[in-house]
Kinemage of the C-alpha trace (Angstrom):
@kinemage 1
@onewidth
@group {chain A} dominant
@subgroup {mainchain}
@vectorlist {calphas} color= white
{ca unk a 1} P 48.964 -71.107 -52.233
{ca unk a 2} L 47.895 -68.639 -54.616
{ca unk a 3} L 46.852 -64.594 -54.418
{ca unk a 4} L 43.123 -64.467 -53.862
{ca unk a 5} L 42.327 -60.686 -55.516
{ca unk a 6} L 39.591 -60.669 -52.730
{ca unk a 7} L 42.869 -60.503 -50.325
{ca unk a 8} L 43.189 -56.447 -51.412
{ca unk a 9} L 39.995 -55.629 -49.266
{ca unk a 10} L 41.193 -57.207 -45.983
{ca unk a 11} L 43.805 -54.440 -45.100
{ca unk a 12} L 41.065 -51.933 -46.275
{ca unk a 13} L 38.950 -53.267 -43.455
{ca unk a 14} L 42.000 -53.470 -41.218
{ca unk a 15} L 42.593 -49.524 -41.804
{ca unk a 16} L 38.574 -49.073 -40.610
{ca unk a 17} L 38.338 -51.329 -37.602
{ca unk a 18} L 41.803 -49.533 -36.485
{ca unk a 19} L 40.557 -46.530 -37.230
{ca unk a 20} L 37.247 -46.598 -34.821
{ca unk a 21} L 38.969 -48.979 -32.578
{ca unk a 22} L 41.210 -46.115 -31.361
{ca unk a 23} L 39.118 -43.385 -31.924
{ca unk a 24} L 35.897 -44.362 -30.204
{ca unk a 25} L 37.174 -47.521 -28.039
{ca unk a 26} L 35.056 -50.209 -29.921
{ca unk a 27} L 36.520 -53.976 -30.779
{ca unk a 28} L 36.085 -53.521 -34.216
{ca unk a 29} L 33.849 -57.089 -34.230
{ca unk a 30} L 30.722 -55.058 -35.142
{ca unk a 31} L 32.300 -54.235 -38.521
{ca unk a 32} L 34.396 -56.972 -39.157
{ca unk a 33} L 31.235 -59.417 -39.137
{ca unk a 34} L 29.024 -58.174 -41.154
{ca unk a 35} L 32.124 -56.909 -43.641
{ca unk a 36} L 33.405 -60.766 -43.584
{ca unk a 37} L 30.111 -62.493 -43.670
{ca unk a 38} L 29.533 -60.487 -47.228
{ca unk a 39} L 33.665 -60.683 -48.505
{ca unk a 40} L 33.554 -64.636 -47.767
{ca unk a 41} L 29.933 -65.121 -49.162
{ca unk a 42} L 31.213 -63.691 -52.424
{ca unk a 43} L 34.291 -65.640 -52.290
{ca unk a 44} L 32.073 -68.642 -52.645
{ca unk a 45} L 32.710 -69.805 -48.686
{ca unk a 46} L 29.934 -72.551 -47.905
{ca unk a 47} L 26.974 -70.420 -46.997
{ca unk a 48} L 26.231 -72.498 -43.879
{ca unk a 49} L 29.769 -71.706 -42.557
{ca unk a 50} L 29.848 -68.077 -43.403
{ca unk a 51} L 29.127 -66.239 -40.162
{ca unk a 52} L 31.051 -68.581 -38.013
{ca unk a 53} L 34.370 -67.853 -40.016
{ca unk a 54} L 33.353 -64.446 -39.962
{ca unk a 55} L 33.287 -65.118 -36.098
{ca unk a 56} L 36.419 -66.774 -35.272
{ca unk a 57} L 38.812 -64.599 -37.558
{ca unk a 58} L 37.684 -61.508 -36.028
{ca unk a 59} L 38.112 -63.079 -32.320
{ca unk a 60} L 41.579 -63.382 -33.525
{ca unk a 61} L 42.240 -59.861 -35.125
{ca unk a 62} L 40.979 -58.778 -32.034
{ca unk a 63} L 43.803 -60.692 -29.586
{ca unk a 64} L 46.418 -57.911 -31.476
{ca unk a 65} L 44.447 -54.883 -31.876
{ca unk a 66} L 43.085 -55.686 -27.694
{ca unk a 67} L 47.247 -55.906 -27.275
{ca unk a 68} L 47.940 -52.266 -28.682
{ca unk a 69} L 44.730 -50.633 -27.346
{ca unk a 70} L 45.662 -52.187 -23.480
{ca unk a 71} L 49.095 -51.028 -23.781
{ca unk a 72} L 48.116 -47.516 -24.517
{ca unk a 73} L 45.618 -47.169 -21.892
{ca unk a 74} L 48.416 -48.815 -19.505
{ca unk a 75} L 50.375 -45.873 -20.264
{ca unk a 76} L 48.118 -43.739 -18.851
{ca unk a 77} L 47.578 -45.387 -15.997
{ca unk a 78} L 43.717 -46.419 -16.842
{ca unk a 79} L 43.653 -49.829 -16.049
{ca unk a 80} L 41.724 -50.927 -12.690
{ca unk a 81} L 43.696 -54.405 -12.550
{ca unk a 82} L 42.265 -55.415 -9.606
{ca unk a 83} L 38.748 -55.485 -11.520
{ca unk a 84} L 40.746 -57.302 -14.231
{ca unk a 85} L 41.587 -60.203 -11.918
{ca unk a 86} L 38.299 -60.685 -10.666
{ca unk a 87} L 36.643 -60.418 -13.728
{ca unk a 88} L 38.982 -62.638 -15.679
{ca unk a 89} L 37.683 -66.357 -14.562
{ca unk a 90} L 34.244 -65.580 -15.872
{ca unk a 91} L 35.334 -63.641 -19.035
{ca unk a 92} L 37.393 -66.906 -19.854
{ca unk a 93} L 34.941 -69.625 -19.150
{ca unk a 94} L 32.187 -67.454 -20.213
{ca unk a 95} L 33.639 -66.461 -23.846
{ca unk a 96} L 35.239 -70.528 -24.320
{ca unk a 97} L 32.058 -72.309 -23.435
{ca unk a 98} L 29.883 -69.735 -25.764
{ca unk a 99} L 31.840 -70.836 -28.577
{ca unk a 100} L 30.762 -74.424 -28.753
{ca unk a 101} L 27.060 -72.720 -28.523
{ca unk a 102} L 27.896 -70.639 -31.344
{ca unk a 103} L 29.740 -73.654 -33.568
{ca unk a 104} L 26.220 -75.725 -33.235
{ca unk a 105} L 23.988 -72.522 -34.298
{ca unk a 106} L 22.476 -72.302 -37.703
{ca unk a 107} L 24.170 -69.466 -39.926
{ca unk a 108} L 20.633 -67.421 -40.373
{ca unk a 109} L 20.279 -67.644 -36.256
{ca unk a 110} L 23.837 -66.446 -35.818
{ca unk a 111} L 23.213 -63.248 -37.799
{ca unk a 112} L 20.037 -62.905 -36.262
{ca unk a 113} L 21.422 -62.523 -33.119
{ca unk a 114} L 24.130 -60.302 -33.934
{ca unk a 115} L 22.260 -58.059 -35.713
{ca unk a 116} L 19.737 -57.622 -32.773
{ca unk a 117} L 22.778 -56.792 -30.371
{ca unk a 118} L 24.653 -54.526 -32.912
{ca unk a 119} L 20.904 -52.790 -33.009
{ca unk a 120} L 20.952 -52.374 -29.162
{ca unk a 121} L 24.933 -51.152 -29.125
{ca unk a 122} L 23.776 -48.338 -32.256
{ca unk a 123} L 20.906 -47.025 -30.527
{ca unk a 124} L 23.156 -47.375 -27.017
{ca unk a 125} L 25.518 -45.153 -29.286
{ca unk a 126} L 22.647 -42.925 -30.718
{ca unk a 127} L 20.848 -42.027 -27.467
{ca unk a 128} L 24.388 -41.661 -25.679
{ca unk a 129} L 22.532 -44.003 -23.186
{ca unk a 130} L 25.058 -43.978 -19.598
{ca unk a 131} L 23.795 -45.736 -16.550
{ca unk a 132} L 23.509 -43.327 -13.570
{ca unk a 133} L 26.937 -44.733 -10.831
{ca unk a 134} L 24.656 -46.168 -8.257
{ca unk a 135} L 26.168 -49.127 -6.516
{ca unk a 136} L 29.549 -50.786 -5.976
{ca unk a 137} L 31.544 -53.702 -7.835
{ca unk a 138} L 30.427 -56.993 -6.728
{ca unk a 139} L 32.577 -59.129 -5.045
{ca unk a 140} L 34.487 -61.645 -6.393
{ca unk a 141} L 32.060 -64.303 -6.902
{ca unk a 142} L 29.680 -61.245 -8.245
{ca unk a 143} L 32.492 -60.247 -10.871
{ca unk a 144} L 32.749 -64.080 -12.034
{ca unk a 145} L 29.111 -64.114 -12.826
{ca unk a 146} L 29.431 -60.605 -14.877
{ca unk a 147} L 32.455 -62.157 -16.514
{ca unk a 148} L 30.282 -65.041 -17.509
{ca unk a 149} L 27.873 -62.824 -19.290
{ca unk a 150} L 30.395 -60.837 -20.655
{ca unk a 151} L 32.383 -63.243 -21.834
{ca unk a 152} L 29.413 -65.507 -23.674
{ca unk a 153} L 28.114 -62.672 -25.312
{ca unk a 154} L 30.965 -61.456 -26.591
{ca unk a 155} L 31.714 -64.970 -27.769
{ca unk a 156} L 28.400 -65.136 -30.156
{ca unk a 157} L 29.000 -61.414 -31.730
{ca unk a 158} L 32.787 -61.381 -31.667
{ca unk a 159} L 33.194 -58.124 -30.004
{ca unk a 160} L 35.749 -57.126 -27.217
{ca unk a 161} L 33.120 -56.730 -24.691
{ca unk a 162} L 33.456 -53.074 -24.268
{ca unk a 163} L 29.803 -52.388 -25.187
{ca unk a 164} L 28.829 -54.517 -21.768
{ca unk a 165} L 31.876 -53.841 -19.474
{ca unk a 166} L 32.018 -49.954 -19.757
{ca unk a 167} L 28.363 -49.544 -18.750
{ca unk a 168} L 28.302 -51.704 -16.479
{ca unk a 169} L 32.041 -50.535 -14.772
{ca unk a 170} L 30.502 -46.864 -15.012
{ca unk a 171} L 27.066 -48.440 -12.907
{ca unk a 172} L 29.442 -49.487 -10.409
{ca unk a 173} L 30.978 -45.889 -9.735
{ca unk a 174} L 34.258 -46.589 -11.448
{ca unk a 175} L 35.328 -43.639 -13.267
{ca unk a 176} L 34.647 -43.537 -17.384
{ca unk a 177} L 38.400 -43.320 -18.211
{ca unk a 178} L 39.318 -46.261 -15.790
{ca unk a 179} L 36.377 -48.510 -17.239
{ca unk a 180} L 37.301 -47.714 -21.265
{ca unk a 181} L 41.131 -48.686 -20.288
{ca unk a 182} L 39.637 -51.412 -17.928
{ca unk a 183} L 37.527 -52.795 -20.561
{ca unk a 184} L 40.533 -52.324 -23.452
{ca unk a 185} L 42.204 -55.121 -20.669
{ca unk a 186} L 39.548 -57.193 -20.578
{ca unk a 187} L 39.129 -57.587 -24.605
{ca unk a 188} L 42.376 -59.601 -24.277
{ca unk a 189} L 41.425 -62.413 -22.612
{ca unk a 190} L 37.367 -62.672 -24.489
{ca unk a 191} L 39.639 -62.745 -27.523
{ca unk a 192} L 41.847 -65.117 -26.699
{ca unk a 193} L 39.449 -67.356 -24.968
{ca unk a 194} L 37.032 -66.979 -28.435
{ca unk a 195} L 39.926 -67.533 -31.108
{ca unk a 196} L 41.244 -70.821 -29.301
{ca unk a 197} L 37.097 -71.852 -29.329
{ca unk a 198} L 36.695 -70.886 -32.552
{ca unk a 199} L 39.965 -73.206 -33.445
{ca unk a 200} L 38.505 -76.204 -31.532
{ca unk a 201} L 35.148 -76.252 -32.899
{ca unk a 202} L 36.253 -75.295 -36.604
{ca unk a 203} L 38.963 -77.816 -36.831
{ca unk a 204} L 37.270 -80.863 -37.931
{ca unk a 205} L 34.776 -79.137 -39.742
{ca unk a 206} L 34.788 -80.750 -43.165
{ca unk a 207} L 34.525 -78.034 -46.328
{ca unk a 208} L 36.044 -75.204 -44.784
{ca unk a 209} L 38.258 -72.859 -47.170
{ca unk a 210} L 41.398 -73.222 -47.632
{ca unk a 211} L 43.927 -71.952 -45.574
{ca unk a 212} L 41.626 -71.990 -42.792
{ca unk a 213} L 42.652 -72.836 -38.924
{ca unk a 214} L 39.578 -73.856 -37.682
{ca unk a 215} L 37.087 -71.015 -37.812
{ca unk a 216} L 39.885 -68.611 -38.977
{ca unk a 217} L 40.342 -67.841 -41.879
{ca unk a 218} L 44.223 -66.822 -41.839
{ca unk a 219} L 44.614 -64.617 -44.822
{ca unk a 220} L 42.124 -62.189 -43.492
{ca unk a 221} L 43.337 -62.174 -39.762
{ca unk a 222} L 47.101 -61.251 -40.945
{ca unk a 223} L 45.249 -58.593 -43.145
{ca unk a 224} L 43.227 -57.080 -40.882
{ca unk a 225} L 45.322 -57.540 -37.890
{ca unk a 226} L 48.555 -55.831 -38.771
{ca unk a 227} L 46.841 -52.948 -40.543
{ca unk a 228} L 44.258 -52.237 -38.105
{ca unk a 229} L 46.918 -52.567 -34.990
{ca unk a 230} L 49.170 -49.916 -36.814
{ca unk a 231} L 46.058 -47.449 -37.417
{ca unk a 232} L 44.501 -47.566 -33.500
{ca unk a 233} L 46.784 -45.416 -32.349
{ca unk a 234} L 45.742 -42.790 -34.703
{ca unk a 235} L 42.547 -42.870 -34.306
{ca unk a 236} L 43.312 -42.337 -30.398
{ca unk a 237} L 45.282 -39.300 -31.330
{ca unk a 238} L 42.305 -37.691 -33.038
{ca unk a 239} L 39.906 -38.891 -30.248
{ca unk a 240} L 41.110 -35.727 -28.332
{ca unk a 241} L 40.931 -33.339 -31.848
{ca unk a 242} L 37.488 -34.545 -33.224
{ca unk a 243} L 33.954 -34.629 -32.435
{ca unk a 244} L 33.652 -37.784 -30.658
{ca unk a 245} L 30.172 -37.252 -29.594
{ca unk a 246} L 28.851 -36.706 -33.606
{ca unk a 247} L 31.349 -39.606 -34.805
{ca unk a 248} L 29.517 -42.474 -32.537
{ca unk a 249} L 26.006 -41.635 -34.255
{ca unk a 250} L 27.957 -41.769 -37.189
{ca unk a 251} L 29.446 -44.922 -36.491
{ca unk a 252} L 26.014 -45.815 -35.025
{ca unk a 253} L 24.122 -45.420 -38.459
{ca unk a 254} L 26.736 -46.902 -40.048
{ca unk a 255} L 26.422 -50.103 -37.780
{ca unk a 256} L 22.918 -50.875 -38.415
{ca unk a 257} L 23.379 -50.357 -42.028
{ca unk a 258} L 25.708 -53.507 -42.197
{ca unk a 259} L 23.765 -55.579 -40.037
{ca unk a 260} L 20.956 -54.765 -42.608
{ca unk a 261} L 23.440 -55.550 -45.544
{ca unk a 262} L 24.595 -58.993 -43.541
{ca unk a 263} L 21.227 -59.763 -43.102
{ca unk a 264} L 20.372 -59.251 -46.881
{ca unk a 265} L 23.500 -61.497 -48.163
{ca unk a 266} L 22.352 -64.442 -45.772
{ca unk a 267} L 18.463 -64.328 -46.504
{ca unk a 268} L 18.313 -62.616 -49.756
């Protein structure tokens, strides 16, 4: 094995997704994409793999940085588990099955897609866009179906799912805090249900980079993992200290802008 100097910018990235991961409650998969689609195109990874590796190693970042965000909302005693339970099935099936979808998708369809949901969470973000409470949690067989959704959506952008859970937890009359620490539980099992699909449909796979576990590409999931699970919790210190409100439309602007720079690596 040899030092790839490309290696220096994964704990860079690490540091960011940390960073709004705590602060603002996010999964960190809308930067990590677009950030490893470009880092692996100019590493010279096979252009028709790009977005899928991008996909699978930030499923797995997310399995330890979903780890340290749970625990902290745990502390605080912001985790509806009995919405975890219920949920759970779906989220699992849901996020697994999606990945064989995703494995069989073209690269330029894959970003497509994500860039069109990451457009939807930044003006979500922009407009501060919260559904009114106005009904109940489903039951059981209700929550499966959500989970489902959840779950296979999360699967094709590689996000934690908070961007779908929280507003629709908050619909359902469950209090804000409970449904950010709710969904911080949930973003455990999407991203473990993702990375072991990822693995699966990546392993035979012929041409994929070295060092590669199916779609993961291990260098930059040690990278990015321990850095960005040692930064979270600072960013959810200064969640109470800064302007949270300002910093989404912020992060907002700064969402679409690498969507539009993923989108120019892959077609330009």
């Amino acid at each position: 094995m040899t030092f790839d100097i490309w290696w220096l910018t994964y704990p860079v990235l690490g540091a960011v997704v940390g960073f709004f991961a705590g602060l603002l409650g996010v999964g960190g998969g809308g930067i990590m994409v677009p950030m490893l689609t470009t880092l692996f195109l100019a590493q010279g990874f096979p252009h028709e793999q790009v977005v899928h590796m991008a996909l699978g190693t930030s499923m797995a970042s997310i399995v330890l940085t979903s780890v340290s965000s749970l625990r902290a909302h745990q502390a605080h005693g912001a985790v509806r588990w009995d919405v975890v339970r219920t949920i759970t099935p779906g989220i699992l099936v849901g996020t697994f099955c999606a990945t064989f979808i995703a494995s069989r998708v073209n690269t330029a369809a894959l970003a497509i897609f994500f860039a069109v949901f990451m457009a939807y969470v930044s003006i979500q973000m922009l407009l501060n866009i919260k559904p009114k409470p106005s009904r109940d949690l489903p039951g059981p067989l209700g929550m499966t179906g959500v989970g489902l959704g959840i779950g296979g959506v999360s699967a094709l952008v590689a996000i934690g799912g908070g961007s779908l859970s929280v507003p629709f937890m908050t619909w359902c009359n469950v209090k804000v805090q409970n449904a950010i620490g709710t969904s911080a539980a949930i973003g455990l099992p999407i991203a473990l249900a993702g990375t072991i699909g990822y693995l699966v449909n990546g392993w035979n796979v012929p041409g994929t980079p070295p060092l590669s576990f199916g779609y993961v590409y291990l260098p930059a999931f040690v990278m990015v993992s321990l850095v960005s699970m040692w930064v979270a919790p600072v960013g959810a210190r200064l969640a109470h200290r800064l302007p949270v409100a300002t910093l989404k439309k912020i992060f907002a602007g700064v969402l679409m802008a690498l969507c539009a720079k993923m989108l120019h690596s892959i077609f330009g």
